[in-house]
DOGURO-84246 format. One record per residue (C-alpha): z, x, y; residue in three letters. Coordinates in pm, whole numbers. Each point is the difference from the previous one (the first is absolute). Last residue first. Example, Ala and Ser with C-alpha at 12.3 -4.5 7.8 and 13.67 -1.06 7.14 Angstrom:
% residues 2
<up = 714&east = 1367&north = -106&rest = SER> .
<up = 66&east = -137&north = -344&rest = ALA> .
This chain:
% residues 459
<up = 6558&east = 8511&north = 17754&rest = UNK> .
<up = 266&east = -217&north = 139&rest = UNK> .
<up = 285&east = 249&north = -19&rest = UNK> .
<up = 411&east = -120&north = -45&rest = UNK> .
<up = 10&east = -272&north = -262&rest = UNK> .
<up = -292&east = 49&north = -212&rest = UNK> .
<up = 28&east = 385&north = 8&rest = UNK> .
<up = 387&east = -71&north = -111&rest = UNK> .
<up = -79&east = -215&north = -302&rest = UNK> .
<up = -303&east = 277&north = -136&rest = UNK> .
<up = 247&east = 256&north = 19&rest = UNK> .
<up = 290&east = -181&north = -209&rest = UNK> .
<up = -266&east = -70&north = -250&rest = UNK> .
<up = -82&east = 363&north = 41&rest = UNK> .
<up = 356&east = 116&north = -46&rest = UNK> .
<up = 46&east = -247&north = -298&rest = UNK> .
<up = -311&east = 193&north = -155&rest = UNK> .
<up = 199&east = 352&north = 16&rest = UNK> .
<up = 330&east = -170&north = -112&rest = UNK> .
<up = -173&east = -57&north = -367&rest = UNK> .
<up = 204&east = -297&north = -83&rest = UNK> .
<up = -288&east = -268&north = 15&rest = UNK> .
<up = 105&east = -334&north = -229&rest = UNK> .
<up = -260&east = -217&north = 231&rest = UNK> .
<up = 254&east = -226&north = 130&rest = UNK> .
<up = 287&east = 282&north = 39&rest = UNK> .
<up = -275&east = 184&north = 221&rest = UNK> .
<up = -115&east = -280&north = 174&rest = UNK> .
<up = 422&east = -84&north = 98&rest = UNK> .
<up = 74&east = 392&north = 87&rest = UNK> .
<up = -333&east = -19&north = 208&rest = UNK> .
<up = 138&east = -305&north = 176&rest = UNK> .
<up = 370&east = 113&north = 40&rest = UNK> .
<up = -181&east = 390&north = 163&rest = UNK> .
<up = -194&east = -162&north = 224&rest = UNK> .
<up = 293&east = -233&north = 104&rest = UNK> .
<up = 268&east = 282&north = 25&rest = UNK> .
<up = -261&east = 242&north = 195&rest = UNK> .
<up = -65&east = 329&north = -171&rest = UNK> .
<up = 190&east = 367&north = -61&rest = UNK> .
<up = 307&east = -146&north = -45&rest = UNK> .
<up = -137&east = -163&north = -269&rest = UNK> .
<up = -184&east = 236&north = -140&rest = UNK> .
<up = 275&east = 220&north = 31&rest = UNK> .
<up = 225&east = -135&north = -234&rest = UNK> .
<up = -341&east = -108&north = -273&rest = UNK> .
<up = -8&east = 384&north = -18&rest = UNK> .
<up = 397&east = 61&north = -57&rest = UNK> .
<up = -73&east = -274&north = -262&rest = UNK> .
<up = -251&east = 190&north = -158&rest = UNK> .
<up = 246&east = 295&north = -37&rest = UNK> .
<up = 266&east = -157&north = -111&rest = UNK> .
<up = -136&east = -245&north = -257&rest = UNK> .
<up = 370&east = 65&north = -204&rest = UNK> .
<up = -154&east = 178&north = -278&rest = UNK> .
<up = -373&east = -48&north = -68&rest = UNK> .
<up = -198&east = -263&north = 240&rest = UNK> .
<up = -181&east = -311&north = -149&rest = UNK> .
<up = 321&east = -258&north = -43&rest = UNK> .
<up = 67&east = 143&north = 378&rest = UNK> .
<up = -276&east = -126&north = 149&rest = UNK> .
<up = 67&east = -360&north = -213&rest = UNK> .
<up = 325&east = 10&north = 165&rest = UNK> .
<up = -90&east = 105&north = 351&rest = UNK> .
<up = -295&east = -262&north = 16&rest = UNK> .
<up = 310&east = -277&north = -78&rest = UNK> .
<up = 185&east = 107&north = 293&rest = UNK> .
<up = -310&east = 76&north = 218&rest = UNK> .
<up = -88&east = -390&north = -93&rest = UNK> .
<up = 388&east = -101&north = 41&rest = UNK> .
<up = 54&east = 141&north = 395&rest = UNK> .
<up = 254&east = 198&north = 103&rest = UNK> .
<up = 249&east = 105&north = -258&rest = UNK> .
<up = -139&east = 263&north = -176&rest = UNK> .
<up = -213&east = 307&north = 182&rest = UNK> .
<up = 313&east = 176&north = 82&rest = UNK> .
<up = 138&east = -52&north = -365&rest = UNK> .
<up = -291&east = 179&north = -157&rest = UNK> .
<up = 2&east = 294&north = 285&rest = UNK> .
<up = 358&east = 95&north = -130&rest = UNK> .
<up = -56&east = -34&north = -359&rest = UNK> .
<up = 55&east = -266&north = -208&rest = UNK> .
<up = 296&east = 53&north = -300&rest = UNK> .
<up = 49&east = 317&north = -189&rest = UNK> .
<up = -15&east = 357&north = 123&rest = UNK> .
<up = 85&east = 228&north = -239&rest = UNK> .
<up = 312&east = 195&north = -62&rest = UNK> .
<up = 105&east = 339&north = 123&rest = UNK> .
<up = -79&east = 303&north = -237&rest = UNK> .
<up = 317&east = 129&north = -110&rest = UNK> .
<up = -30&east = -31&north = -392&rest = UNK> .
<up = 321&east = 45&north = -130&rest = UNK> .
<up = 94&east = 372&north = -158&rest = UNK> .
<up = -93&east = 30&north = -382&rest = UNK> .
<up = 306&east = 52&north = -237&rest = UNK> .
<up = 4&east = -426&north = -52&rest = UNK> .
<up = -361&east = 15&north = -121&rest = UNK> .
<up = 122&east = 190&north = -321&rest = UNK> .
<up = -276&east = 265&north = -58&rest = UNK> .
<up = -96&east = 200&north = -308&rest = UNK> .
<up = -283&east = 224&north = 66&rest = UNK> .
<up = -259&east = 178&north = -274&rest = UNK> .
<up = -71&east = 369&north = -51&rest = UNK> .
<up = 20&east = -96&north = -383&rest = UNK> .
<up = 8&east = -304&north = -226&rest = UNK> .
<up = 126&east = -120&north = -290&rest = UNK> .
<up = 369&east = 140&north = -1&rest = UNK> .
<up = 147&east = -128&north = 412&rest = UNK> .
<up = 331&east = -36&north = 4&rest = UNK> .
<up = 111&east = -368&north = 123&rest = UNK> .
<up = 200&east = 44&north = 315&rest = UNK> .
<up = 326&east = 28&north = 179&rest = UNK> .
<up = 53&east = 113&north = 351&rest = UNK> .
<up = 283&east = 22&north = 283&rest = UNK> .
<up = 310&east = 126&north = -269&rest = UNK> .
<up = 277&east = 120&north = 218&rest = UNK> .
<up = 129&east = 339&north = -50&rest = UNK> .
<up = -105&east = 139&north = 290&rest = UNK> .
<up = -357&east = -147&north = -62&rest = UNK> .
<up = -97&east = -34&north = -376&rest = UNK> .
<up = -318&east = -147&north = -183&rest = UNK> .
<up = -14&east = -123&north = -301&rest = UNK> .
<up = -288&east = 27&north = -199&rest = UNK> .
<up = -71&east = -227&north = -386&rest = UNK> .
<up = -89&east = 58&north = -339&rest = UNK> .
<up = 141&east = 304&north = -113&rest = UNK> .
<up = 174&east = 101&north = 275&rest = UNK> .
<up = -61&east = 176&north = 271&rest = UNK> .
<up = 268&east = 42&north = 276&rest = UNK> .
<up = -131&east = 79&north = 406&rest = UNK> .
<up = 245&east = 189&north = 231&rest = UNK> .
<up = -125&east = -57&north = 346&rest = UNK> .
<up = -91&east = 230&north = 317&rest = UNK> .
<up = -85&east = -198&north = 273&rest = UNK> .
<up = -359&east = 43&north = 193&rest = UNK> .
<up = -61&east = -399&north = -49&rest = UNK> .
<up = 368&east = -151&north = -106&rest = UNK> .
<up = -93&east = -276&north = 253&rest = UNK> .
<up = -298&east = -122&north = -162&rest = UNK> .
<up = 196&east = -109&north = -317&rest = UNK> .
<up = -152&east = 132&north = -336&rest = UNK> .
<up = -300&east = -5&north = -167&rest = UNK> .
<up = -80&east = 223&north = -314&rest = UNK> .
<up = -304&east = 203&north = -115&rest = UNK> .
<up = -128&east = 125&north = -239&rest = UNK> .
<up = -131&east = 371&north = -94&rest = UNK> .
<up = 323&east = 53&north = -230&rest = UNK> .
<up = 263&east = -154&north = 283&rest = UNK> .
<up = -155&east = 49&north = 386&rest = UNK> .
<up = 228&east = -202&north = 252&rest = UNK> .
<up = -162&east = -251&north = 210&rest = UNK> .
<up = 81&east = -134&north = 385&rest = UNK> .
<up = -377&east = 63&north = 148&rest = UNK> .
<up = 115&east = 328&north = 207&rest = UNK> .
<up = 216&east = 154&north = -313&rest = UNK> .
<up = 356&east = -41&north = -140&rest = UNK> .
<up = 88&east = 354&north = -121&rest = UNK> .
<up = 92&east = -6&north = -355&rest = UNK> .
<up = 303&east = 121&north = -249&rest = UNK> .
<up = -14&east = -21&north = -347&rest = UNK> .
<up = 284&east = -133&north = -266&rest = UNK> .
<up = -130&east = -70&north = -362&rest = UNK> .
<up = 135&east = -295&north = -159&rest = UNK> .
<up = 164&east = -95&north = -324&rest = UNK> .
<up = 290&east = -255&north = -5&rest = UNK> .
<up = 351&east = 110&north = -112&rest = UNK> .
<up = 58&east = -141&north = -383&rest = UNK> .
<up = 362&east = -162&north = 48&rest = UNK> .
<up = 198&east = -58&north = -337&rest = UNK> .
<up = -155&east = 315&north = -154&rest = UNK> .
<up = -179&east = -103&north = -326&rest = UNK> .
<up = 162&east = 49&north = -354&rest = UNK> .
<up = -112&east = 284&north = -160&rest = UNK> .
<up = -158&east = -104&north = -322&rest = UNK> .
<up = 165&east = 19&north = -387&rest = UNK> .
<up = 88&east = -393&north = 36&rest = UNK> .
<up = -410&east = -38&north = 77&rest = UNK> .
<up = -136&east = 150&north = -339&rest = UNK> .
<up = 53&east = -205&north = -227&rest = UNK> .
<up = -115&east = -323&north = 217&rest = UNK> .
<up = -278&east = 258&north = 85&rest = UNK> .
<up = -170&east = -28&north = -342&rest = UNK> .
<up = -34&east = -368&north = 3&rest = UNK> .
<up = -217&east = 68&north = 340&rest = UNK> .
<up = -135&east = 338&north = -116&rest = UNK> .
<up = -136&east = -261&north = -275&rest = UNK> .
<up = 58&east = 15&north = -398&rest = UNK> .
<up = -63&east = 226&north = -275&rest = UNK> .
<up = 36&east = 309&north = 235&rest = UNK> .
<up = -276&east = 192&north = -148&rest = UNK> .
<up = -267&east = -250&north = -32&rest = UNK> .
<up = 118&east = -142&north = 372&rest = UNK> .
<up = 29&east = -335&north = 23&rest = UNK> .
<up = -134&east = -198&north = 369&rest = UNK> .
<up = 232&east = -109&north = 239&rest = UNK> .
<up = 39&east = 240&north = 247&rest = UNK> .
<up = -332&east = 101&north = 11&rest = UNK> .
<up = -100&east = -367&north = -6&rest = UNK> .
<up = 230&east = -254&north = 196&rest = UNK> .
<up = 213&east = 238&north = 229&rest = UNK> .
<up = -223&east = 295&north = 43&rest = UNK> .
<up = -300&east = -193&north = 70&rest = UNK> .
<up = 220&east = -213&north = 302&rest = UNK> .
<up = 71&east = 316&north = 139&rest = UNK> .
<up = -360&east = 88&north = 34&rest = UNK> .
<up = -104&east = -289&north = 118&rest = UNK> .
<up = 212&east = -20&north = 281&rest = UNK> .
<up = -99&east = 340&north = 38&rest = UNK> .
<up = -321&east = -84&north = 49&rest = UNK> .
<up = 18&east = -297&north = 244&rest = UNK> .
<up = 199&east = 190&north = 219&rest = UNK> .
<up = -267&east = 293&north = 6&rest = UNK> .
<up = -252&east = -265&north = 46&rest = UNK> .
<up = -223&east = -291&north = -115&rest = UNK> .
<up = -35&east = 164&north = -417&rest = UNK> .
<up = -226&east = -85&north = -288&rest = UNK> .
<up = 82&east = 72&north = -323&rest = UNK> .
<up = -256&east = 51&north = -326&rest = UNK> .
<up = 187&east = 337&north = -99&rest = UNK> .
<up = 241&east = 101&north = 267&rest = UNK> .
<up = 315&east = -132&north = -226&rest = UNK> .
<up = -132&east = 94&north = -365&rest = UNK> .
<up = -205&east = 303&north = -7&rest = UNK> .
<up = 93&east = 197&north = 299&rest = UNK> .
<up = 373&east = -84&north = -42&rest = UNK> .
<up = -22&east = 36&north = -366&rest = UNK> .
<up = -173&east = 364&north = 69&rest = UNK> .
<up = 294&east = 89&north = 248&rest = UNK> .
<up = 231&east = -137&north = -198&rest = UNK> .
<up = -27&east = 336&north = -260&rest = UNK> .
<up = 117&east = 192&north = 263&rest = UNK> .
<up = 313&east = -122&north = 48&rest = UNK> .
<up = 140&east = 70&north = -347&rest = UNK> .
<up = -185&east = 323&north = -13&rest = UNK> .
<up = 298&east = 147&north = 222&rest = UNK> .
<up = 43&east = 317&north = -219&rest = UNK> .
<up = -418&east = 19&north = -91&rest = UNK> .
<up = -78&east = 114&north = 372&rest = UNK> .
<up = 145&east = 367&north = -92&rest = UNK> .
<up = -262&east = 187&north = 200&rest = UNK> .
<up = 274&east = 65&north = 262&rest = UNK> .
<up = 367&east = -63&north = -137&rest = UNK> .
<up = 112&east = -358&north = 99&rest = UNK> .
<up = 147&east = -102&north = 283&rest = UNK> .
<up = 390&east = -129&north = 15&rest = UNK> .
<up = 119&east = -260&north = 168&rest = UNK> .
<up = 406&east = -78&north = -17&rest = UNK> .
<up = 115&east = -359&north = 25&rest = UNK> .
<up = 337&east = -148&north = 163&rest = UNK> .
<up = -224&east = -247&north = 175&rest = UNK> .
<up = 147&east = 68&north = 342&rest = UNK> .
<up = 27&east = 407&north = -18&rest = UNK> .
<up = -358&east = 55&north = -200&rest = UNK> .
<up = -128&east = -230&north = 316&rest = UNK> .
<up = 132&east = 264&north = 232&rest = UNK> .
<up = -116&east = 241&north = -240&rest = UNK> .
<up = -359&east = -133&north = 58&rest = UNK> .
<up = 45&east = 10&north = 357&rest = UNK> .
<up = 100&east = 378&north = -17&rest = UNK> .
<up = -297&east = 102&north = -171&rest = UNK> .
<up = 56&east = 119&north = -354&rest = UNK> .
<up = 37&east = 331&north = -123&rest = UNK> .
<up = -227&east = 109&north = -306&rest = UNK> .
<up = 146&east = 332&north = -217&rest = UNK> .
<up = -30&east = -273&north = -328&rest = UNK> .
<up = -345&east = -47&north = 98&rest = UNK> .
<up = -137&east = 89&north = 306&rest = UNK> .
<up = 127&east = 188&north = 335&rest = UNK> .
<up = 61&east = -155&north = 404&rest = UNK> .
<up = 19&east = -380&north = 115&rest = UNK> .
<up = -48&east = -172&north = -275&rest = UNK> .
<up = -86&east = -395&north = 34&rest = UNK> .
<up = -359&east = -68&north = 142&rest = UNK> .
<up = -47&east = 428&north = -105&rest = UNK> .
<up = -70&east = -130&north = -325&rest = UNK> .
<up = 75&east = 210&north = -280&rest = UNK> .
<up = 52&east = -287&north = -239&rest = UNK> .
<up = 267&east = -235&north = -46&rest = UNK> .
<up = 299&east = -80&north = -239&rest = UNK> .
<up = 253&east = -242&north = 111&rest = UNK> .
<up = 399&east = 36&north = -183&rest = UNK> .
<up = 319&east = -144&north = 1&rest = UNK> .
<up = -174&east = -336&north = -39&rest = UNK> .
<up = 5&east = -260&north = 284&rest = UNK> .
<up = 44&east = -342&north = 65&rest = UNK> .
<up = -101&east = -372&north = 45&rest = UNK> .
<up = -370&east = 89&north = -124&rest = UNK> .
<up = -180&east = -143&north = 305&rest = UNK> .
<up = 259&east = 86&north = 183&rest = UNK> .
<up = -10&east = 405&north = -75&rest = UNK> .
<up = -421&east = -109&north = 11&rest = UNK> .
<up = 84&east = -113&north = 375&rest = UNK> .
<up = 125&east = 298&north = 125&rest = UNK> .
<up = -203&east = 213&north = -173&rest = UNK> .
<up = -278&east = -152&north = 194&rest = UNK> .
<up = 133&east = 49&north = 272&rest = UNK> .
<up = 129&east = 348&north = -38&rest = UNK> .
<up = -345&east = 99&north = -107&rest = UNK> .
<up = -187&east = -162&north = 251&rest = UNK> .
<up = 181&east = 206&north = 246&rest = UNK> .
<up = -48&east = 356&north = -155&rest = UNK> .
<up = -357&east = -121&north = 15&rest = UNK> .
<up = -197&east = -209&north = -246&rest = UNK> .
<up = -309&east = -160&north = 182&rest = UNK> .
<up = -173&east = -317&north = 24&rest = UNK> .
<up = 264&east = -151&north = -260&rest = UNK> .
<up = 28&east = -168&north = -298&rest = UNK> .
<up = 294&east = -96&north = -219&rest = UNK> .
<up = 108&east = 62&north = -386&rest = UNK> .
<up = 298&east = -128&north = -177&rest = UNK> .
<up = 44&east = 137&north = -419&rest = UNK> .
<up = 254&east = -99&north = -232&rest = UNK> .
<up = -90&east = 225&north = -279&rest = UNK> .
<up = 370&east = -93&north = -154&rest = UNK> .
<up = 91&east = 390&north = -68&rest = UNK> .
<up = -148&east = 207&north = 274&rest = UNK> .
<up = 3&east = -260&north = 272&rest = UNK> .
<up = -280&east = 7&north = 151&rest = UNK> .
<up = -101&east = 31&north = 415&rest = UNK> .
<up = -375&east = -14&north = 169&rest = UNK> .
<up = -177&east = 80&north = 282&rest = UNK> .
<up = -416&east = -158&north = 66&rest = UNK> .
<up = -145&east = 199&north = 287&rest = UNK> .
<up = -264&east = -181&north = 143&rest = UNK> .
<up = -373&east = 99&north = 71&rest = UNK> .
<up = -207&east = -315&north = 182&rest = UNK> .
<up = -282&east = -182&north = -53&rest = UNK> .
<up = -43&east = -245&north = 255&rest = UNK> .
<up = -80&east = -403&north = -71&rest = UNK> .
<up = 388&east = -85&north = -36&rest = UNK> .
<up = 189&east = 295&north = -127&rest = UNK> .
<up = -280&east = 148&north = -264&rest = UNK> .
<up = 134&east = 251&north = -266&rest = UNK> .
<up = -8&east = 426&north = 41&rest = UNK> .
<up = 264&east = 113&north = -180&rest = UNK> .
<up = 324&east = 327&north = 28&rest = UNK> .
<up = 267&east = 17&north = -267&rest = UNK> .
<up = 351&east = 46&north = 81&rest = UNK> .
<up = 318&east = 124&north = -211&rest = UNK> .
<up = 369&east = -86&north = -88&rest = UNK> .
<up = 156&east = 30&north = -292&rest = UNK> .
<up = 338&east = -132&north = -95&rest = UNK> .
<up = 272&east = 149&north = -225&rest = UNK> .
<up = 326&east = -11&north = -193&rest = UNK> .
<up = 116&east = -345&north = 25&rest = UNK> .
<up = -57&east = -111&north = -337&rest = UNK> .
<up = -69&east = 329&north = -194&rest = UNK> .
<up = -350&east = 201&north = 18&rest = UNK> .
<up = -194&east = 132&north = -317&rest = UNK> .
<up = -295&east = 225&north = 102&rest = UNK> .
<up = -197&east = 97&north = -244&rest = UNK> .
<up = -215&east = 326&north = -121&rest = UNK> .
<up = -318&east = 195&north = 99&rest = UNK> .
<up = -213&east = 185&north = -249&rest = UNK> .
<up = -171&east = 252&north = 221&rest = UNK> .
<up = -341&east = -44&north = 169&rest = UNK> .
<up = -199&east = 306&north = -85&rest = UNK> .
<up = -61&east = 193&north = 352&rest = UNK> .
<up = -327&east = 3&north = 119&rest = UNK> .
<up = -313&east = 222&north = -11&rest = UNK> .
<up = 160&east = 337&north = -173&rest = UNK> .
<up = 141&east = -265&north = -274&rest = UNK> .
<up = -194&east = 249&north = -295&rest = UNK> .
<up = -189&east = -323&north = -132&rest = UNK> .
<up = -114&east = -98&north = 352&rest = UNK> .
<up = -136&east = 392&north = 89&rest = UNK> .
<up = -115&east = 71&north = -359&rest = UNK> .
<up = -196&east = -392&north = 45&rest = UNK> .
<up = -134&east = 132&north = 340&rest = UNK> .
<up = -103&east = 364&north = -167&rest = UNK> .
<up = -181&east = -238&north = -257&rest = UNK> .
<up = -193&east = -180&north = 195&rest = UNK> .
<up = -99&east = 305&north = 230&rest = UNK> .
<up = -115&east = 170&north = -279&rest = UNK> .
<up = 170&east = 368&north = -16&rest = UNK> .
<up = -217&east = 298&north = 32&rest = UNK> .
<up = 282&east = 338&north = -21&rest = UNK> .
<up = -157&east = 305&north = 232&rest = UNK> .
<up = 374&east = 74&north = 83&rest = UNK> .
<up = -117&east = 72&north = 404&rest = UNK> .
<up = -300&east = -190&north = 58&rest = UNK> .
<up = 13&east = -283&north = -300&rest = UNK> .
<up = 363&east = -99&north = -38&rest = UNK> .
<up = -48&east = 11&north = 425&rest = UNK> .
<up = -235&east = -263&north = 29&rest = UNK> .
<up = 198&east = -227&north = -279&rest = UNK> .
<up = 311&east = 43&north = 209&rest = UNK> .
<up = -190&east = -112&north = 307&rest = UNK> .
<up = -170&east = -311&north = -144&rest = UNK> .
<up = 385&east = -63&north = -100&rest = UNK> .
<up = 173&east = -38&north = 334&rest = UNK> .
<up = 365&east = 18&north = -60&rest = UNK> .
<up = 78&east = 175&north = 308&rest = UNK> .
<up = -221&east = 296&north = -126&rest = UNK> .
<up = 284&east = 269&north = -76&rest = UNK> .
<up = 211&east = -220&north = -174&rest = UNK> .
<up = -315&east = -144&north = -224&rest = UNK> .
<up = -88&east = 372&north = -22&rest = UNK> .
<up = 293&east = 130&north = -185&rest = UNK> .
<up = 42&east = -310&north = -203&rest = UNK> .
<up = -390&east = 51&north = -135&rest = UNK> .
<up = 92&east = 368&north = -62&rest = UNK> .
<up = 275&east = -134&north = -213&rest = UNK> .
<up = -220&east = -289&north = -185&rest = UNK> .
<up = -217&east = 225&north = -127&rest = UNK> .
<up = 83&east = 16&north = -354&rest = UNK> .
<up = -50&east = -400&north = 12&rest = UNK> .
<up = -387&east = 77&north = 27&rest = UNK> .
<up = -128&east = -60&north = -356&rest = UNK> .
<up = 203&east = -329&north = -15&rest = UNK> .
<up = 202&east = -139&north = -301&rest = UNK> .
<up = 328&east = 196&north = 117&rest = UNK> .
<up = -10&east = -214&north = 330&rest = UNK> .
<up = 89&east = -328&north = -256&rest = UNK> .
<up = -150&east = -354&north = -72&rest = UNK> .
<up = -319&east = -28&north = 229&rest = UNK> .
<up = -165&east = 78&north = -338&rest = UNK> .
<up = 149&east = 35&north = -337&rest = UNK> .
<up = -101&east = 258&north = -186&rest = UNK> .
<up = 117&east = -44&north = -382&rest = UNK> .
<up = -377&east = 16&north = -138&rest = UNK> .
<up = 22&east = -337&north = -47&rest = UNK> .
<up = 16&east = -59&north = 341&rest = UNK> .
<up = -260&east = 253&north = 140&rest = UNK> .
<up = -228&east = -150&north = -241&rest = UNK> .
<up = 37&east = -323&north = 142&rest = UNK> .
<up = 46&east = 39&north = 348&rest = UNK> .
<up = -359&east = 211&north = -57&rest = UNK> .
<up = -128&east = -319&north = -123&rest = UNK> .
<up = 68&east = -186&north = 341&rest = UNK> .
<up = 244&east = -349&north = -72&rest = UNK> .
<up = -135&east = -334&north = -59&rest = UNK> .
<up = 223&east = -94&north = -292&rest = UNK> .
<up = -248&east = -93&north = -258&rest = UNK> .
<up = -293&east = 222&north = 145&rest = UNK> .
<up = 192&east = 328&north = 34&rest = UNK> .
<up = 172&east = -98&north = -357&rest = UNK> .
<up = -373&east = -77&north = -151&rest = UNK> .
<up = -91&east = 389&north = 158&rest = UNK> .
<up = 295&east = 122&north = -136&rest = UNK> .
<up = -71&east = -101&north = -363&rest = UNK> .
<up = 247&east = -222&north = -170&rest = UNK> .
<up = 171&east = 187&north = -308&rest = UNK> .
<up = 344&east = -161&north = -45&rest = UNK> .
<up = 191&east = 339&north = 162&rest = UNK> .
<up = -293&east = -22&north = 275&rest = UNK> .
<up = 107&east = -370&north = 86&rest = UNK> .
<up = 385&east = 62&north = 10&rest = UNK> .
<up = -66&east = 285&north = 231&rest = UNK> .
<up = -217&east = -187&north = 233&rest = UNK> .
<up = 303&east = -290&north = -27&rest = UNK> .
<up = 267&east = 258&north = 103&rest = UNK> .
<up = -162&east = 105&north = 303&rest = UNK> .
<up = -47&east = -332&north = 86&rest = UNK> .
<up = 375&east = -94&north = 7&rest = UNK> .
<up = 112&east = 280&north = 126&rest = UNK> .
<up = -223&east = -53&north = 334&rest = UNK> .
<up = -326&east = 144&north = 125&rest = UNK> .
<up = -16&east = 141&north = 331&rest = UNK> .
């Protein structure tokens, strides 16, 4: 498409007398432009300049009537209305006409008093929590006027998430505005959209102790809370950007500590100053904060089962072995599980984010360990062969020093060995054994043998 500007040059160069081929080579533009220019046609300028513009209502008919599927259009121009269209230019008809898409309408600006209105949104990324990628939903809150803007990440954004985290961006801010704008997100309506929308019933609980109203947005009409949407790209840009990250605690730690010291903090081109600076104004038009904020938790109930663990989002939680089979009432908060048993708490842990079909035991809820305790000390047969003389005393310690355990079993073995032989065989092989350092009880028995055929046979 050439612009006014050219256009009016060509002309001003034919009216002084350059040739058209010189202005084709001095401005780099297609000789035909040129003549068609100074001729008064101006291409890619108007519908009226093309041969085919008178028939652009058949073309309308059959765009509707072929889905918008142009190959089609041009097949029929030529079967049934025997009219040969380029495809080219039946695509530029089509985008020139607005049969393709919509033209985007002029839109206008939003001017919001102190007070007046918050926006509230969520954006989903994929960043790296330790050494595993992982896909977090990042929610966020602005105020409409200041730009002060608090953002948080989760693993998910429920209907519970939500009231959390609204939670703590209402004390974040240290107030309200009369009004929070949203989308059609069924997280916080229950039933309609747009003006017609009806909120869930926990949301108007919060609507009740904030002394806020939320209100969603008209469908397709993203552009009324554009104040929140325009973080998202500073969030992705700025605080993710070059970051590293050890957890979901670790992250929003982060996070909170980006919106105080940079997003906060830095001047905005069309404030003139900082949301920060701009919030002092803004902050005596807030609703004040309730003077108790109740704590958010969702309520489930669990049976206790065999191993002593209740099942919370695919984890799960110890509590005391006696409550096994028991019906409990189990609260979840944000970060942490307590557990409930007639009204008496019996558990509290550390709510698992990071991972998933994991357990989380406290040793105390496990029953003790019944198995009776081990022997210690010489065993039975030990202390029968002690006492009596000090060479079998001293062979039974070094025996023993080469045994596993207590020695039990060869000592049950060296038992009846000696009640098996005479005493003074059995002292005198016991005393060449403990000479020579033998312990295998197999060779004392022969040296015990070879005593007792010396004493008793004369071979």
């Amino acid at each position: 498409m050439i612009d006014p500007q050219t256009r009016q040059t060509i002309e001003e160069m034919h009216k002084r007398g350059v040739s058209v081929r010189k202005i084709s080579s001095i401005l780099n533009i297609d000789r035909k432009t040129v003549r068609k220019i100074i001729q008064g046609n101006h291409p890619g300028q108007s519908l009226k300049s093309s041969q085919y513009a008178r028939h652009l209502p058949v073309v309308k008919e059959l765009y509707t009537r072929c889905r918008g599927n142009v190959v089609r259009v041009q097949e029929i121009l030529c079967e049934e209305h025997d009219i040969s269209i380029p495809y080219a230019t039946l695509t530029w008809l089509v985008r020139e006409e607005g049969l393709r898409q919509p033209r985007k309408k002029q839109a206008g600006s939003y001017t919001f008093e102190p007070g007046e209105e918050m926006q509230h949104d969520t954006s989903p990324y994929r960043l790296a929590l330790g050494k595993n990628k992982t896909s977090v939903q990042c929610a966020s809150l602005v105020l409409a006027y200041s730009r002060k803007l608090y953002i948080q990440f989760y693993p998910r954004f429920t209907r519970f998430e939500a009231r959390c985290f609204l939670t703590q961006a209402f004390t974040f801010i240290e107030g309200t505005c009369n009004r929070c704008t949203i989308d059609n997100t069924s997280v916080l309506l229950a039933h309609g959209t747009g003006p017609d929308a009806d909120m869930a019933p926990e949301i108007k609980l919060l609507e009740r102790i904030f002394s806020t109203r939320f209100k969603a947005h008209s469908v397709g009409h993203s552009d009324r809370k554009g104040r929140i949407e325009r973080p998202f790209d500073y969030v992705e840009k700025n605080f993710l950007a070059g970051r590293t990250f050890a957890g979901w605690q670790d992250l929003n730690a982060q996070a909170l500590k980006w919106c105080e010291t940079v997003a906060n903090q830095k001047i905005k081109r069309i404030l003139g100053m900082s949301p920060d600076q701009a919030y002092l104004m803004e902050k005596p038009f807030l609703n004040p904060l309730p003077a108790y904020i109740p704590p958010v938790y969702e309520t489930v109930y669990r049976v206790v089962d065999i191993e002593g663990y209740v099942n919370l989002d695919t984890n799960r939680y110890s509590v005391p072995y006696k409550l096994i089979g028991n019906k409990i009432e189990v609260q979840k908060h944000l970060d942490k599980v307590i557990v409930y048993f007639k009204r008496q708490e019996v558990a509290e842990h550390k709510r698992e984010l990071e991972k998933k079909r994991t357990r989380v035991t406290n040793p105390a809820h496990r029953a003790p360990y019944l198995r009776q305790k081990a022997y210690s000390g010489p065993c039975k047969q030990e202390r029968m062969l002690k006492g009596e003389n000090e060479i079998l005393d001293k062979y039974v310690a070094e025996l023993k020093k080469r045994s596993h355990g207590r020695g039990v079993a060869k000592f049950r073995r060296l038992l009846e060995i000696k009640r098996t032989y005479p005493k003074d065989a059995f002292l005198a092989g016991i005393s060449k054994a403990f000479q020579y350092g033998l312990y295998d009880l197999k060779r004392l028995e022969n040296i015990i043998l070879s005593y007792v055929a010396g004493n008793f046979f004369e071979l």
